[in-house]
C-alpha positions in Angstrom: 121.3 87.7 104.2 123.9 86.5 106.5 127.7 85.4 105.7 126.8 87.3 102.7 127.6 90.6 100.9 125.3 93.1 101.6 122.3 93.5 99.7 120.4 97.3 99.7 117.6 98.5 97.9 117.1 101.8 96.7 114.0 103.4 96.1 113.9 106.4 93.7 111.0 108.7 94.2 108.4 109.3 96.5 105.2 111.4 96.3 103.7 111.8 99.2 100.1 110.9 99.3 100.4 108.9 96.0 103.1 106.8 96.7 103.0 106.1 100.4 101.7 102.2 100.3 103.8 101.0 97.8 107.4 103.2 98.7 106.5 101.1 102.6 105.5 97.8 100.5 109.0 98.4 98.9 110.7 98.5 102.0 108.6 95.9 103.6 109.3 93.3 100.8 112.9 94.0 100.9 112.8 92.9 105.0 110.9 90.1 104.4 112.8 88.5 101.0 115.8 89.0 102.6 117.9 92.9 101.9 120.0 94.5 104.7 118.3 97.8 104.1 116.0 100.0 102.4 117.0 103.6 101.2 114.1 106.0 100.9 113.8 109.4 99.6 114.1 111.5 102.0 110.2 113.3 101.8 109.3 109.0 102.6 109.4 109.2 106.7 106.4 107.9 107.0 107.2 104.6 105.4 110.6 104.8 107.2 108.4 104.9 110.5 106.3 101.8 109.5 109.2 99.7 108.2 111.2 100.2 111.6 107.9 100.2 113.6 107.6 96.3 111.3 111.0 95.4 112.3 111.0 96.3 115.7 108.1 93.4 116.4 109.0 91.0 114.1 112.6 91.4 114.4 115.6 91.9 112.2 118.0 92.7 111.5 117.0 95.4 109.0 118.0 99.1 108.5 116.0 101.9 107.4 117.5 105.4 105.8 116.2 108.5 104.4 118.6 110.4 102.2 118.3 112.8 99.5 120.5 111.5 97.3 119.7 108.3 95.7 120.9 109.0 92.4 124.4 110.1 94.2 124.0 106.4 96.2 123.5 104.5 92.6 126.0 106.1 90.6 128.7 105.9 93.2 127.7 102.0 94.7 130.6 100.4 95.3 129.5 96.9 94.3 126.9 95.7 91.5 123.8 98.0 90.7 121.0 96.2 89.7 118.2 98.2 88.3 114.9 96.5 88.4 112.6 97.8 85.0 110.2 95.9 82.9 112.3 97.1 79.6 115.4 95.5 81.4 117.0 91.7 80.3 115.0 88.6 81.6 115.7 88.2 85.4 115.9 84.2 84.0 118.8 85.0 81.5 120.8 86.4 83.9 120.6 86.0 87.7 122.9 83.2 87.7 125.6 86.0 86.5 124.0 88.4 89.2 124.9 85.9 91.8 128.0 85.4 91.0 128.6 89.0 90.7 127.1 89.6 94.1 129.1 86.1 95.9 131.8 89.0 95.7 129.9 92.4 96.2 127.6 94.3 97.8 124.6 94.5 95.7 121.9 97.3 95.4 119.0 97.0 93.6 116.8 99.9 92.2 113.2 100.8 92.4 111.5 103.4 90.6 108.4 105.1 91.8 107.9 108.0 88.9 109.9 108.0 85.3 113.2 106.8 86.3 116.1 109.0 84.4 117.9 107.3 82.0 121.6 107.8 83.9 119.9 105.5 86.3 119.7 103.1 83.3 123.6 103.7 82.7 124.6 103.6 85.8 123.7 100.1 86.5 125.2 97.3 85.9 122.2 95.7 84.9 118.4 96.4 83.8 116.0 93.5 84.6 113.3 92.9 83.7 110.7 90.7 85.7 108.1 89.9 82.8 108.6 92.2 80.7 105.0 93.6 81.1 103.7 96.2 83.0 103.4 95.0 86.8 104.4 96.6 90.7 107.9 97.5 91.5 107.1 95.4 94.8 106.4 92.0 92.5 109.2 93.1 90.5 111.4 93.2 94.2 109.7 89.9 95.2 110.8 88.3 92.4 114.4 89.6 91.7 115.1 88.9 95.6 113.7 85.3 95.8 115.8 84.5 92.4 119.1 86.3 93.9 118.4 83.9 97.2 117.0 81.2 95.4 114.3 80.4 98.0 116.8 80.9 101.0 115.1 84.2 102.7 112.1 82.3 103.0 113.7 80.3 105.7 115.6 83.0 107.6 115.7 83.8 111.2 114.6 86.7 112.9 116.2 88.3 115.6 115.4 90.2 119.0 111.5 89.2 117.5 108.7 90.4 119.8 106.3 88.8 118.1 105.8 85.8 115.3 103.0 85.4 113.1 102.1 80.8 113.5 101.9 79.6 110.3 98.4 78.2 109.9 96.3 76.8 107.4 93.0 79.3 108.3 93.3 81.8 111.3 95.5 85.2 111.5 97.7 84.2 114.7 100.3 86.4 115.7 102.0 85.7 119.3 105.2 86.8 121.8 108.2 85.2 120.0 109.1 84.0 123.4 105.7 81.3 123.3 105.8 78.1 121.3 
């Protein structure tokens, strides 16, 4: 988020077909809760394509990559790693410690798709858990990021918007940004 370090999230694996929905749910959720940028493998540009195609009406900002090196990206971050797994410590026992760590640092949080290696587990500078029990890698992303922001992305401005979904108790309403 903004006047902040950056935050990225990685997402390891994609197989086409199979993993199409939830590798563009991954990206989606990290626009929405608050990231800088998604990395996705680089067999993903279809997701790519929907994420930017997301962010270009509802605004930004919000940065899309393909690259084929995401293991490369993890080991060499420059900042804290933060691998989200349900085998990892409670996200509760330490996110304070994560923000702190990330007050001063870029941050990049990881997201497996298939069996993530276990240098990915070294690598990073933590494994979190979210639960503990078998669940999505998006609710695991929902969860981590609202904790790391502590509610703050769900106030956040949008940018060079064309159009805003109106907050509504029944309906589906989604207008030009430039109407009130």
């Amino acid at each position: 988020m903004q006047d902040e370090p950056e935050v990225a999230v990685v997402r390891l694996g994609h197989r086409p077909g199979r993993d199409d929905r939830m590798t563009t749910h991954v990206g989606l959720t990290a626009r929405a809760l608050g990231a800088d940028r998604v990395v996705l493998p680089d067999n993903a540009a279809k997701s790519r394509d929907t994420i930017e195609d997301i962010t270009e009406r509802f605004g930004g900002p919000f940065s899309v990559e393909l690259s084929g090196s995401q293991k490369a990206l993890v080991r060499d971050w420059d900042g804290t790693v933060v691998h989200l797994t349900m085998y990892g410590e409670r996200v509760q026992d330490v996110q304070d410690e994560i923000r702190a760590a990330h007050g001063d640092e870029p941050l990049l949080a990881v997201v497996g798709a298939e069996k993530v290696p276990f240098d990915v587990y070294e690598a990073a500078d933590y494994n979190v858990g979210v639960t503990n029990q078998p669940h999505s890698e998006v609710a695991g992303l929902a969860v981590f990021l609202d904790r790391l922001f502590e509610g703050r992305e769900l106030d956040r401005e949008w940018v060079d918007a064309r159009q805003r979904v109106v907050p509504e108790e029944t309906g589906k309403t989604v207008r030009p940004a430039d109407e009130e």
